[in-house]
BALOBA-1460 file (C-alpha; in Angstrom, 3 decimals):
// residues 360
<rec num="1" residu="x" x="54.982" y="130.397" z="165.355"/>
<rec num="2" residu="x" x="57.095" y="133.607" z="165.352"/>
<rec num="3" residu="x" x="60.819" y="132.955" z="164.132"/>
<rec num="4" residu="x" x="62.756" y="135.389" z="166.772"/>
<rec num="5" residu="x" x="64.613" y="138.131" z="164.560"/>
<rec num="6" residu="x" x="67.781" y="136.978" z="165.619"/>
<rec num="7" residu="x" x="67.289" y="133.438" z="164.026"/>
<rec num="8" residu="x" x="65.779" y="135.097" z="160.987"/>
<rec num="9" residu="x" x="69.142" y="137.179" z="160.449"/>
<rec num="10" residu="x" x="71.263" y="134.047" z="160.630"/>
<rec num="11" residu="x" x="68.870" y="132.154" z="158.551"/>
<rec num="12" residu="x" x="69.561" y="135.316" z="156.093"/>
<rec num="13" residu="x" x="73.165" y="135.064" z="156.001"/>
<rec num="14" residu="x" x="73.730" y="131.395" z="155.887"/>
<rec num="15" residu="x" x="71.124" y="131.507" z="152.407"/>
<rec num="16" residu="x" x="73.493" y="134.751" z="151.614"/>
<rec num="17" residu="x" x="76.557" y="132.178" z="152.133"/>
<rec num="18" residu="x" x="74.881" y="129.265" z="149.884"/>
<rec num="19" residu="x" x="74.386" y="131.573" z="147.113"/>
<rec num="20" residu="x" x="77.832" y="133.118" z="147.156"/>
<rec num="21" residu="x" x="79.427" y="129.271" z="147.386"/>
<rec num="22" residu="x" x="77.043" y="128.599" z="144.332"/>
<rec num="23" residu="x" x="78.063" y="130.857" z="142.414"/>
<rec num="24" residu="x" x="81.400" y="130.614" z="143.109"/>
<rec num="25" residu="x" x="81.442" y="126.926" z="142.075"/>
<rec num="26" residu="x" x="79.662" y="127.578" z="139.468"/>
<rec num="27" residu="x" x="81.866" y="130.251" z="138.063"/>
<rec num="28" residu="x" x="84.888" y="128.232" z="138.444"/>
<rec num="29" residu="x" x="83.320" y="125.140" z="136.940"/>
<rec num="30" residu="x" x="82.594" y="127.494" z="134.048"/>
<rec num="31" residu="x" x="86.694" y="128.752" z="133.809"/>
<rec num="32" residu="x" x="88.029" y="125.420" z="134.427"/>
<rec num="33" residu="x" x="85.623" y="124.290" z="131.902"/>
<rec num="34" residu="x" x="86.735" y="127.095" z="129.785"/>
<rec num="35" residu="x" x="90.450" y="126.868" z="130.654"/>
<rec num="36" residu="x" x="90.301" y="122.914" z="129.424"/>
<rec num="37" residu="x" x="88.389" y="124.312" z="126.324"/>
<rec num="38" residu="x" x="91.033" y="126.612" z="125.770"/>
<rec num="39" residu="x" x="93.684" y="124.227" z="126.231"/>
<rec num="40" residu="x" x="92.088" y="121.627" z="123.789"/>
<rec num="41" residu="x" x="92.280" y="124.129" z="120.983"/>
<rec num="42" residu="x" x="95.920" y="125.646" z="121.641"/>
<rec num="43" residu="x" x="97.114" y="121.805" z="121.495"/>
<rec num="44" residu="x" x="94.706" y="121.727" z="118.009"/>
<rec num="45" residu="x" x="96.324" y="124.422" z="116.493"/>
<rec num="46" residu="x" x="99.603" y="126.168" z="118.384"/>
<rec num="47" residu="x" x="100.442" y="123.031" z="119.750"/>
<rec num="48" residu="x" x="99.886" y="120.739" z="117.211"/>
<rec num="49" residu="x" x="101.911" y="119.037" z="115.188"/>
<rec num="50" residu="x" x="101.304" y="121.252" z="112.083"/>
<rec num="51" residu="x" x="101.716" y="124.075" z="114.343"/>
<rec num="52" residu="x" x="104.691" y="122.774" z="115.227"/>
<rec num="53" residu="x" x="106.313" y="122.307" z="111.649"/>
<rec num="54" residu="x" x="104.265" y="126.068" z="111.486"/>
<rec num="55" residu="x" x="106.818" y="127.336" z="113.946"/>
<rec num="56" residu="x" x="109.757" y="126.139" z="111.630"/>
<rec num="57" residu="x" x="108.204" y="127.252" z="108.514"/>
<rec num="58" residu="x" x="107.524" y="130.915" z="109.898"/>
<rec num="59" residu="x" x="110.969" y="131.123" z="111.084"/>
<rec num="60" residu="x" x="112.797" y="130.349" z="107.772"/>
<rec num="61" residu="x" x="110.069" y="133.272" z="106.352"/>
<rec num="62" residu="x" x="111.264" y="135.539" z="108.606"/>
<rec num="63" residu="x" x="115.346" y="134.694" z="108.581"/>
<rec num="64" residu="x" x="115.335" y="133.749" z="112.069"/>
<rec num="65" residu="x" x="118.263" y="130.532" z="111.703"/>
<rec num="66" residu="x" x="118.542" y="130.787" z="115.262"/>
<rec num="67" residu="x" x="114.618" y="129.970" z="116.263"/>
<rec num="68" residu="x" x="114.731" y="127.256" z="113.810"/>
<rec num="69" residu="x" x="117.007" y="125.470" z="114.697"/>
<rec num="70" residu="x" x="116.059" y="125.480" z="118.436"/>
<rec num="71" residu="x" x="113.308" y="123.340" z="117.164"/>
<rec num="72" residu="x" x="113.774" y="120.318" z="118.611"/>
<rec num="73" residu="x" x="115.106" y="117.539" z="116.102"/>
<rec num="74" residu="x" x="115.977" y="120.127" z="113.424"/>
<rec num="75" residu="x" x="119.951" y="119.651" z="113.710"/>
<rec num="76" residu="x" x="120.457" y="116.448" z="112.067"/>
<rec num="77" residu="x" x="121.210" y="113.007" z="114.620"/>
<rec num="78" residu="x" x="123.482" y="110.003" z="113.363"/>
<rec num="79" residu="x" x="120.791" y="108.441" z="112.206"/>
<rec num="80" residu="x" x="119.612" y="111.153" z="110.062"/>
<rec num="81" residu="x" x="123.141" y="111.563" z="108.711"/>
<rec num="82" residu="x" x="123.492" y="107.577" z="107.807"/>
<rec num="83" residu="x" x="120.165" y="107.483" z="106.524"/>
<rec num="84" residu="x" x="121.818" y="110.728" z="104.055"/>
<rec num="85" residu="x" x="125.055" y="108.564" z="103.242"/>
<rec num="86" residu="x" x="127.001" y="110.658" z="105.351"/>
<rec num="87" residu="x" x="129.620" y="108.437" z="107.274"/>
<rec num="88" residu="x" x="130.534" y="109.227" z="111.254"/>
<rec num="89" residu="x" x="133.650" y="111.504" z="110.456"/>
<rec num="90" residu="x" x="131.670" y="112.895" z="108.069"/>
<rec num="91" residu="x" x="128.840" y="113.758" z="110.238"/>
<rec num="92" residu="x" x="130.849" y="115.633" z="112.520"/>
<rec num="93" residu="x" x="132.696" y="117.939" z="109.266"/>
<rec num="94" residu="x" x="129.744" y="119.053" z="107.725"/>
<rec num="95" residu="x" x="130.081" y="122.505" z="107.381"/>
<rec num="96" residu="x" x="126.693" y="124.844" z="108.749"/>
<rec num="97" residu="x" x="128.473" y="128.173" z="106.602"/>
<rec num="98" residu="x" x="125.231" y="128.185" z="104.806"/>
<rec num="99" residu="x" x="122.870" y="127.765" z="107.754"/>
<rec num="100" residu="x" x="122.143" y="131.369" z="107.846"/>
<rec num="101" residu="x" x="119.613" y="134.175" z="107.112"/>
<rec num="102" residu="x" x="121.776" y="135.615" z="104.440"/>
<rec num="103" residu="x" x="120.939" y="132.740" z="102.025"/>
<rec num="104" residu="x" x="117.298" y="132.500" z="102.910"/>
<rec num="105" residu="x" x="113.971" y="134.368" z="101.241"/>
<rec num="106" residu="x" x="111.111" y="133.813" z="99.367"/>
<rec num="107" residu="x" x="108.646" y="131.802" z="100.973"/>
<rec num="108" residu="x" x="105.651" y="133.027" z="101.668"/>
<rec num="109" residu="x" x="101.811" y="131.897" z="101.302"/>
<rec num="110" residu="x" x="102.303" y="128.892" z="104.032"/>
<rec num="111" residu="x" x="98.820" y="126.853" z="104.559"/>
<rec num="112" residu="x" x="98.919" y="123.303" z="106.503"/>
<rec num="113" residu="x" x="97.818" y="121.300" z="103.843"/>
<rec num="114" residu="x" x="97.210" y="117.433" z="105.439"/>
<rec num="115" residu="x" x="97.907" y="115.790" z="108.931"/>
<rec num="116" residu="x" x="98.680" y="112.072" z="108.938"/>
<rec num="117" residu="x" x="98.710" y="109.690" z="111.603"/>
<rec num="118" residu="x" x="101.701" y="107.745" z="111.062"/>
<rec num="119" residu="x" x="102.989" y="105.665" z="113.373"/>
<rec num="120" residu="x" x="102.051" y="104.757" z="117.410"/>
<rec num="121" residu="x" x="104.850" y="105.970" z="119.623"/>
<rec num="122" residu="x" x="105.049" y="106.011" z="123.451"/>
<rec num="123" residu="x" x="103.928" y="109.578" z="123.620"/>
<rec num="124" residu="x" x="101.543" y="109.568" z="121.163"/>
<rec num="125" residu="x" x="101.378" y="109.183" z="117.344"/>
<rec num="126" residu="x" x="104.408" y="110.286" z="114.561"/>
<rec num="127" residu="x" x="102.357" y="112.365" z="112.073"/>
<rec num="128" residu="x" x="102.932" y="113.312" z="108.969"/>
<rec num="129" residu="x" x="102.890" y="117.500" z="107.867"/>
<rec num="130" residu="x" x="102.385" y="118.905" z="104.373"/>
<rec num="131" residu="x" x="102.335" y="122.344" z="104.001"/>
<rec num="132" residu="x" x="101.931" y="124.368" z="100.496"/>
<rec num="133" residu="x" x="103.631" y="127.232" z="100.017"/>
<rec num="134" residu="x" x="105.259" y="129.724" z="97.696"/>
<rec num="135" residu="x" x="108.877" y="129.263" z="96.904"/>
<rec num="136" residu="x" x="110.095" y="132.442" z="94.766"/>
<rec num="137" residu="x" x="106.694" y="132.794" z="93.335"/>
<rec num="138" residu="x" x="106.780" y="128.916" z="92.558"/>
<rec num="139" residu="x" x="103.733" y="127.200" z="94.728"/>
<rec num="140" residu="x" x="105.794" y="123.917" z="96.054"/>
<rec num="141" residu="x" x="105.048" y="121.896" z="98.673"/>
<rec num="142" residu="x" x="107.304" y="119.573" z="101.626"/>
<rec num="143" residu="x" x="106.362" y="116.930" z="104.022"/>
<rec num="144" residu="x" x="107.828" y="117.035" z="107.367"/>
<rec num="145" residu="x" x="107.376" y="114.018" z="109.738"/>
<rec num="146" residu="x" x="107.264" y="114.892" z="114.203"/>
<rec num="147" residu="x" x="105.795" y="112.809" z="117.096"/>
<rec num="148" residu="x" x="105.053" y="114.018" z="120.277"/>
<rec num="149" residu="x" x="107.707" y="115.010" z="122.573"/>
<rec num="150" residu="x" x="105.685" y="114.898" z="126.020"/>
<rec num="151" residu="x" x="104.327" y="118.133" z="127.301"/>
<rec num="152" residu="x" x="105.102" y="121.824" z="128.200"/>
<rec num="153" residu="x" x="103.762" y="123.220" z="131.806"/>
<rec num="154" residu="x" x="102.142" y="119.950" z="132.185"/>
<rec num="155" residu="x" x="99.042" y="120.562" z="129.651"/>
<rec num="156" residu="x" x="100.500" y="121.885" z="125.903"/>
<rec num="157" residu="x" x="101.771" y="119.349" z="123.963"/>
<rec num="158" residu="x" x="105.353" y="119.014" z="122.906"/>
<rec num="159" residu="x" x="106.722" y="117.768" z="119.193"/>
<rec num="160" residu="x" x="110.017" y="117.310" z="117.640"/>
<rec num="161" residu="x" x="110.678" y="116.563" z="114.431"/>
<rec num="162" residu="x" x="111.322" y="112.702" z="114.064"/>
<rec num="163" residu="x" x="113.759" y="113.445" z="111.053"/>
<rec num="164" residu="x" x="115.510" y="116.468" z="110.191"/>
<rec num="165" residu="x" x="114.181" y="118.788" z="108.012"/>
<rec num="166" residu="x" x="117.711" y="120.023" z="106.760"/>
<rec num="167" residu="x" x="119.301" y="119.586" z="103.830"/>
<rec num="168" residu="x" x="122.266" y="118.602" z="102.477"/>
<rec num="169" residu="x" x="123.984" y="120.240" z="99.176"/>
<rec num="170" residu="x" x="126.522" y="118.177" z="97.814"/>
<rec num="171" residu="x" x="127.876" y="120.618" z="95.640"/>
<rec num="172" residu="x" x="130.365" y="119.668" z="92.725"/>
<rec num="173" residu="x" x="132.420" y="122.459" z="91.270"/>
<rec num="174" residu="x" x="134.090" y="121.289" z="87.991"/>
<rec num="175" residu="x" x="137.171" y="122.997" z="86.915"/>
<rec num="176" residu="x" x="137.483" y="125.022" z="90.195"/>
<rec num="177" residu="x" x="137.193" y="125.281" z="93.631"/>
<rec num="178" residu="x" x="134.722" y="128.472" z="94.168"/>
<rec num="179" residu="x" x="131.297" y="128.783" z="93.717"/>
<rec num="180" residu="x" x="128.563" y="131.617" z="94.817"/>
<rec num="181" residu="x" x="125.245" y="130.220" z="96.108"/>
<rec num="182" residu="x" x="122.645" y="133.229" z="96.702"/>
<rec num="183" residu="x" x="124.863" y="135.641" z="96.894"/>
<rec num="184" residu="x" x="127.456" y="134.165" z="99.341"/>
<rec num="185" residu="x" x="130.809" y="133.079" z="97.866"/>
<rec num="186" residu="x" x="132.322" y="129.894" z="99.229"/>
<rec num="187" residu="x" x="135.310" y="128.030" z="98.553"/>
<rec num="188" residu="x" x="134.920" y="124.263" z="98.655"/>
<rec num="189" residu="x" x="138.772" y="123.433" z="99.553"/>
<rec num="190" residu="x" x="137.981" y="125.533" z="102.950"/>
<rec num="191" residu="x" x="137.010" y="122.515" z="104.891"/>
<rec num="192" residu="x" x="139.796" y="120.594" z="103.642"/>
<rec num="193" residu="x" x="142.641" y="118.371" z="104.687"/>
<rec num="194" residu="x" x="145.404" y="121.257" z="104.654"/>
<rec num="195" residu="x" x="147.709" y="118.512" z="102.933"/>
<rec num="196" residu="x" x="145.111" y="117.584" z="100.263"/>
<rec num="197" residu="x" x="146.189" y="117.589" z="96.833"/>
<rec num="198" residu="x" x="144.949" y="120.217" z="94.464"/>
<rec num="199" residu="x" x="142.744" y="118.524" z="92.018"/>
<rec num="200" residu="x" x="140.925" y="120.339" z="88.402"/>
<rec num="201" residu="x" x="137.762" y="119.351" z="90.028"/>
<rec num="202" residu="x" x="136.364" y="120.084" z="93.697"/>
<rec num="203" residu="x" x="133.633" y="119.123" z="95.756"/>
<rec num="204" residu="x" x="132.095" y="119.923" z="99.167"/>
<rec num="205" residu="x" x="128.719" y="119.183" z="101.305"/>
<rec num="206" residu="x" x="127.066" y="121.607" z="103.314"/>
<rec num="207" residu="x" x="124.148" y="121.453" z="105.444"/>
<rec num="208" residu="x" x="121.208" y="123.986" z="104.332"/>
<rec num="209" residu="x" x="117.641" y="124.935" z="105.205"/>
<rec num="210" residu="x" x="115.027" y="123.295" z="103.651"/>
<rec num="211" residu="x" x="112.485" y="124.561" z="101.932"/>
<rec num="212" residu="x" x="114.557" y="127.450" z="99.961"/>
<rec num="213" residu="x" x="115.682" y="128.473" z="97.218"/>
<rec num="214" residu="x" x="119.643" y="127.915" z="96.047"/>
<rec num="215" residu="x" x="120.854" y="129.933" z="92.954"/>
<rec num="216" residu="x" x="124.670" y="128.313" z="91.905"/>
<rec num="217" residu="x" x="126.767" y="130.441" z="89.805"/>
<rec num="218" residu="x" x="130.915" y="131.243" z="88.876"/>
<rec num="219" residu="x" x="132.017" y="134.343" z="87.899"/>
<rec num="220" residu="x" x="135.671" y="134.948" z="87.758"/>
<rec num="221" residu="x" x="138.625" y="136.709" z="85.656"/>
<rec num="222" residu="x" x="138.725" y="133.664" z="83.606"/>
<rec num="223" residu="x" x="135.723" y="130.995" z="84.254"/>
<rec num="224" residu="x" x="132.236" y="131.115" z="83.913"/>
<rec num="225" residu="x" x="129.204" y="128.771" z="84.908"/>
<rec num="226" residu="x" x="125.812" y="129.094" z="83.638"/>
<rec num="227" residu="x" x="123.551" y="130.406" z="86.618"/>
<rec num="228" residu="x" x="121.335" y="126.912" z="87.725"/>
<rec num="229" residu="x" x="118.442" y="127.310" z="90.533"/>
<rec num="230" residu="x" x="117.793" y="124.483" z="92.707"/>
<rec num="231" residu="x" x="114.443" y="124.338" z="94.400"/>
<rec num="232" residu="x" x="114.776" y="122.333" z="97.598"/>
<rec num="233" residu="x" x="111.820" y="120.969" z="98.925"/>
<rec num="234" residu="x" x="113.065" y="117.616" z="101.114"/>
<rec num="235" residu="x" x="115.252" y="117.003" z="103.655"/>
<rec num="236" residu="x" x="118.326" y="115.024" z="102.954"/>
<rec num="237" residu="x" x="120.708" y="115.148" z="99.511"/>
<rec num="238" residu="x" x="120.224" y="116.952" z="97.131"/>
<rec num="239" residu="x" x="123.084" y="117.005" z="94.359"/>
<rec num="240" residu="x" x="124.265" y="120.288" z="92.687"/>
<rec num="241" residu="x" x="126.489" y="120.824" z="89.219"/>
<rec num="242" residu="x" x="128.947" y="123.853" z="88.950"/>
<rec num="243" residu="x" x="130.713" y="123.551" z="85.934"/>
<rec num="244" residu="x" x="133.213" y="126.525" z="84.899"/>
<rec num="245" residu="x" x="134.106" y="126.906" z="81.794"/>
<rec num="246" residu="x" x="136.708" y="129.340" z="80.199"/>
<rec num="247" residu="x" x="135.351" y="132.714" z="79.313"/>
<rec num="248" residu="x" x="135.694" y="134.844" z="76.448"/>
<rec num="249" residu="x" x="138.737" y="136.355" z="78.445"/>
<rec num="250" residu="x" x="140.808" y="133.352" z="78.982"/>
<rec num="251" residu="x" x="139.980" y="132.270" z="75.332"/>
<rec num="252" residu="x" x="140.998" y="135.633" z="74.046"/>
<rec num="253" residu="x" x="144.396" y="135.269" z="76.528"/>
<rec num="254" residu="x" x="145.186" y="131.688" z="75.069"/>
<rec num="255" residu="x" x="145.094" y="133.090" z="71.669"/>
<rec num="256" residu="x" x="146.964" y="136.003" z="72.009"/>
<rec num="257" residu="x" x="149.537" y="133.950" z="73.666"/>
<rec num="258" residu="x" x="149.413" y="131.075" z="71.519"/>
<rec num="259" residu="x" x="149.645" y="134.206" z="68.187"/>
<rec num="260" residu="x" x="152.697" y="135.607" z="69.764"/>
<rec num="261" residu="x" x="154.635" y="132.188" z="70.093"/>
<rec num="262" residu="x" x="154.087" y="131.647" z="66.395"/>
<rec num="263" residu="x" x="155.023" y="134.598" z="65.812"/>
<rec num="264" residu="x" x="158.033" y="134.362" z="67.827"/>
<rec num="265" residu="x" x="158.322" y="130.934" z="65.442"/>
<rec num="266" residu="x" x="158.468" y="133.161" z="62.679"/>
<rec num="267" residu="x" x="161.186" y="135.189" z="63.427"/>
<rec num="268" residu="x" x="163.581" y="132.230" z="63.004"/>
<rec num="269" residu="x" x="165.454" y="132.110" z="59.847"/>
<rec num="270" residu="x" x="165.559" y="128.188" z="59.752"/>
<rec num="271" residu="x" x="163.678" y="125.922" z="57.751"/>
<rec num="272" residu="x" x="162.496" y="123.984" z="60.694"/>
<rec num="273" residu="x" x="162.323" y="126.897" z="64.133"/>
<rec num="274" residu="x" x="163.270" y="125.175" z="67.174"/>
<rec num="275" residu="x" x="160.564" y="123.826" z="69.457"/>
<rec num="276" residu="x" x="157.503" y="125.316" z="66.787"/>
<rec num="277" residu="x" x="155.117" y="123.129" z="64.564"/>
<rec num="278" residu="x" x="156.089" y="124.448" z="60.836"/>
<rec num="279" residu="x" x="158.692" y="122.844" z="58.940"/>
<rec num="280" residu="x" x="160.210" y="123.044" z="55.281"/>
<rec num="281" residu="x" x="162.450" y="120.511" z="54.547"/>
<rec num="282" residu="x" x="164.016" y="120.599" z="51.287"/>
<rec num="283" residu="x" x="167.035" y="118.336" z="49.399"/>
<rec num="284" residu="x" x="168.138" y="121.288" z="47.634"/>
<rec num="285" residu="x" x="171.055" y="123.724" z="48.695"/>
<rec num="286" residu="x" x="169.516" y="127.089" z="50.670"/>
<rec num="287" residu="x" x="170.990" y="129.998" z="48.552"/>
<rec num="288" residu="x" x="169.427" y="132.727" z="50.887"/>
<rec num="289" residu="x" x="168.058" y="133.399" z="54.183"/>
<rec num="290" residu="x" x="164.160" y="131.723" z="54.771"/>
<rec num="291" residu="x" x="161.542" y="134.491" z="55.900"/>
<rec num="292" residu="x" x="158.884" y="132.769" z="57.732"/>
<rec num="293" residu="x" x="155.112" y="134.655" z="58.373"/>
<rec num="294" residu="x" x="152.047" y="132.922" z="59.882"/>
<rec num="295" residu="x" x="149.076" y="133.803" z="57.656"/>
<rec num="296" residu="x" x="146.590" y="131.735" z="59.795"/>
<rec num="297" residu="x" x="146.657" y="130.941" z="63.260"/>
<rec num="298" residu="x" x="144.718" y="128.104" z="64.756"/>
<rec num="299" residu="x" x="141.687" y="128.968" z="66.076"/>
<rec num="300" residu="x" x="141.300" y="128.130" z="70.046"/>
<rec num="301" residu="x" x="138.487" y="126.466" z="71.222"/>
<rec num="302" residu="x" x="139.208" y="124.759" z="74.957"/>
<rec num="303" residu="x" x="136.859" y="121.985" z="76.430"/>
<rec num="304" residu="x" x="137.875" y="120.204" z="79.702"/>
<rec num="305" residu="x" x="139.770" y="117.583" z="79.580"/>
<rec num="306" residu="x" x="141.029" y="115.473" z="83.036"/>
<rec num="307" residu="x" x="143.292" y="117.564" z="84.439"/>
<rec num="308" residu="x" x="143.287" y="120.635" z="81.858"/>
<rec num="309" residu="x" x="141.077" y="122.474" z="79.679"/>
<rec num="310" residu="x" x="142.275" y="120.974" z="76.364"/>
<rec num="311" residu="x" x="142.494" y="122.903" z="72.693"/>
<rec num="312" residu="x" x="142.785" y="120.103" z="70.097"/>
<rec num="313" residu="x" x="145.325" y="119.504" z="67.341"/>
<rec num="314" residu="x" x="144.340" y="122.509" z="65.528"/>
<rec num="315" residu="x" x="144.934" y="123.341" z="61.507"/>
<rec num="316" residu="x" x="147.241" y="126.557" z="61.470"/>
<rec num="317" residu="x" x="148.923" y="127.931" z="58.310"/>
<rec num="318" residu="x" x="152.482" y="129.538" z="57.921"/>
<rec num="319" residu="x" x="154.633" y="130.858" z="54.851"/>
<rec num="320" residu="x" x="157.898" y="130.769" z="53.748"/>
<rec num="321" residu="x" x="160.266" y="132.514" z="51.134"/>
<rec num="322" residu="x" x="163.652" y="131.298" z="50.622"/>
<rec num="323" residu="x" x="166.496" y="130.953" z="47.698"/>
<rec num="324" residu="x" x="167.314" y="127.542" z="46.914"/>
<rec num="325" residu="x" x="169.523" y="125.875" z="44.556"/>
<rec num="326" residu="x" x="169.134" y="123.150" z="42.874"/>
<rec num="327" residu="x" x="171.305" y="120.221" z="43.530"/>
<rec num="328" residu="x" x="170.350" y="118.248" z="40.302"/>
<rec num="329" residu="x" x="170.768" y="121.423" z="37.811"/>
<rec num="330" residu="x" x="172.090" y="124.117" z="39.920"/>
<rec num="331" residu="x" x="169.013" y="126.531" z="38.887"/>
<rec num="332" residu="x" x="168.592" y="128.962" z="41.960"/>
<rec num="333" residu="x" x="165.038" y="129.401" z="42.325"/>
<rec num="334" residu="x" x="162.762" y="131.183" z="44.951"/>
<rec num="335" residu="x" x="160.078" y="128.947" z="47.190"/>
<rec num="336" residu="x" x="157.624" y="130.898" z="48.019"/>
<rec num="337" residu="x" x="154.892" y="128.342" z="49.592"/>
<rec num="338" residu="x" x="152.267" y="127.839" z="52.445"/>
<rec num="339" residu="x" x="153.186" y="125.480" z="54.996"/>
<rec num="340" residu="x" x="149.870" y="124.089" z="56.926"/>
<rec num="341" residu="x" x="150.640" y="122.634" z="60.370"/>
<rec num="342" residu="x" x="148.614" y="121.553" z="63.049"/>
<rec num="343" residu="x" x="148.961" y="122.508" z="67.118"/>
<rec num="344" residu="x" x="147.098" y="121.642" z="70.443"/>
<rec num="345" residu="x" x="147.758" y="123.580" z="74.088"/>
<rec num="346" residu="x" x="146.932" y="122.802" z="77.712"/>
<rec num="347" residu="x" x="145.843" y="125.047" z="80.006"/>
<rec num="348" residu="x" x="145.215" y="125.430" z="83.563"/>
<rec num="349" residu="x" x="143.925" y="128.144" z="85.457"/>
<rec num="350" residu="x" x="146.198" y="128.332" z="88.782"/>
<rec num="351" residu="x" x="145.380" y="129.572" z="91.733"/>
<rec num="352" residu="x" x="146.322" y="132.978" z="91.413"/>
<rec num="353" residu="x" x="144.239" y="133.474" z="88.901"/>
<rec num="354" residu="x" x="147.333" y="132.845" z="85.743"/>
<rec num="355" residu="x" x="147.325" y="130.891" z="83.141"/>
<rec num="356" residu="x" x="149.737" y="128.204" z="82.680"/>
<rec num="357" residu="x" x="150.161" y="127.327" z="79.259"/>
<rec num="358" residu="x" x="151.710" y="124.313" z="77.623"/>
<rec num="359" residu="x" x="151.460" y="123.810" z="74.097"/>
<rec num="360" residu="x" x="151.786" y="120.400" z="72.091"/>
């Protein structure tokens, strides 16, 4: 039987049709396919959870403060802050001066090192992130814990970190108030009451990025603290010693000060000088005027004390010449002895940088 041309040409185009449609399916089977593929490994890798922490870890590398702590759960919640021993009204003065890119650098090398399953939570499961690292040429390491945080354009996976990943310096300055912390100079009375008393000793808390590297140091006209480096490699406290201690210039000062006072001493022509430590009493009749010269001065050496930096009762040695008669005899007669004494000084750098000085 003949098939009429006409039928054969729509018998053509409908098979035409079929194939198209085929293909069609079958080429979006294969990109949806695809697409999910794609999709699974984003949410392996960018969208994971060590991906996540990734994100954070990148950002501190680079000095970008501002895209880490968009990262959700970076900026520390009540909980995090009671869990740190930080009170309520605490929580709310902790100062962020040194949450920025100024005080950040040297970490490099970042590799996820382990992924653990941690905990079930209604979006998924809290994991815990280690990554390795190098901190200032140091390799170091930090564990970060997130959990899911639902989803992004309804197929990437979302995280936040359960528990900050800040830190928080609780810096004690002994014997001032300033300290410099990777270059930045701070002041730890800035944040206080403006009716708070001044104290020898001074302390503040700041919150910080963590992991980094946080070099303390004082330098001034008269104090100086022995550089100390502080890796930080958790989140939470982390304690931190300044302690000032006089210089070779404020030692130097105190002496010359403490030398001219004794020489000042000197230039009274009294067995015993008002308000100095040498003395020469004698029973016997002073013919002649006493000549007083130190001929060794105490030696200052200052260590802190409470409220001062303290030099000890130290030995000191003066001399005197003077004409005396004797009372018994009346021989005249000319004493011509050393006189040791003994002397100790306070001495408190004040806020304009001069020394007050009160000997004893």
């Amino acid at each position: 039987m003949t098939i009429p041309a006409e039928q054969q040409r729509a018998n053509g185009r409908r098979g035409r049709m079929l194939r198209a449609v085929l293909a069609i399916v079958v080429v979006t089977a294969l990109l949806v396919a695809g697409l999910v593929g794609t999709i699974g490994a984003l949410n392996r890798t960018v969208y994971s959870a060590g991906g996540f922490v990734e994100q954070y870890l990148d950002a501190l590398a680079r000095g970008d403060t501002v895209g880490a702590l968009a990262l959700g759960g970076v900026r520390p919640t009540r909980a995090d802050l009671a869990a740190w021993g930080q009170t309520d009204e605490a929580a709310h003065d902790l100062p962020e001066t040194l949450l920025r890119a100024s005080v950040l650098g040297g970490l490099d090398n970042i590799e996820l090192a382990s992924t653990t399953a941690t905990t079930a939570t209604d979006d998924g499961t809290a994991q815990t992130v280690v990554f390795d690292f190098d901190l200032n040429g140091t390799a170091s390491s930090m564990a970060f814990t997130v959990e899911r945080a639902g989803t992004f354009a309804g197929v990437f996976h979302a995280w936040q970190f359960t528990a900050s990943p800040l830190a928080v310096l609780q810096v004690s300055v002994l014997h001032e108030r300033s300290f410099t912390v990777n270059g930045l100079t701070l002041d730890t009375r800035a944040h206080s009451a403006a009716e708070a008393p001044t104290t020898f000793s001074t302390s503040a808390t700041y919150l910080a990025f963590a992991p980094n590297r946080y070099t303390f140091e004082h330098e001034s006209a008269m104090l100086t603290a022995t550089t100390s480096t502080v890796r930080v490699t958790a989140a939470g406290p982390t304690a931190v010693e300044v302690d000032a201690l006089p210089n070779e210039a404020m030692v130097g000062q105190v002496q010359s000060e403490l030398n001219k006072f004794l020489d000042a001493c000197a230039t009274q022509t009294v067995l015993q000088p008002t308000s100095c430590p040498m003395s020469f009493p004698i029973d016997d009749r002073i013919e002649g005027t006493p000549a007083w010269s130190i001929t060794a001065y105490p030696t200052v050496a200052l260590t802190a004390g409470e409220l001062s930096f303290e030099m000890v009762a130290t030995p000191g040695q003066a001399h005197i010449v003077v004409e005396v008669q004797s009372l018994f005899d009346g021989d005249i007669s000319i004493r011509n002895e050393d006189v040791p004494f003994t002397m100790g000084l306070s001495v408190v750098v004040q806020p304009s940088g001069a020394l007050a000085i009160q000997l004893h």
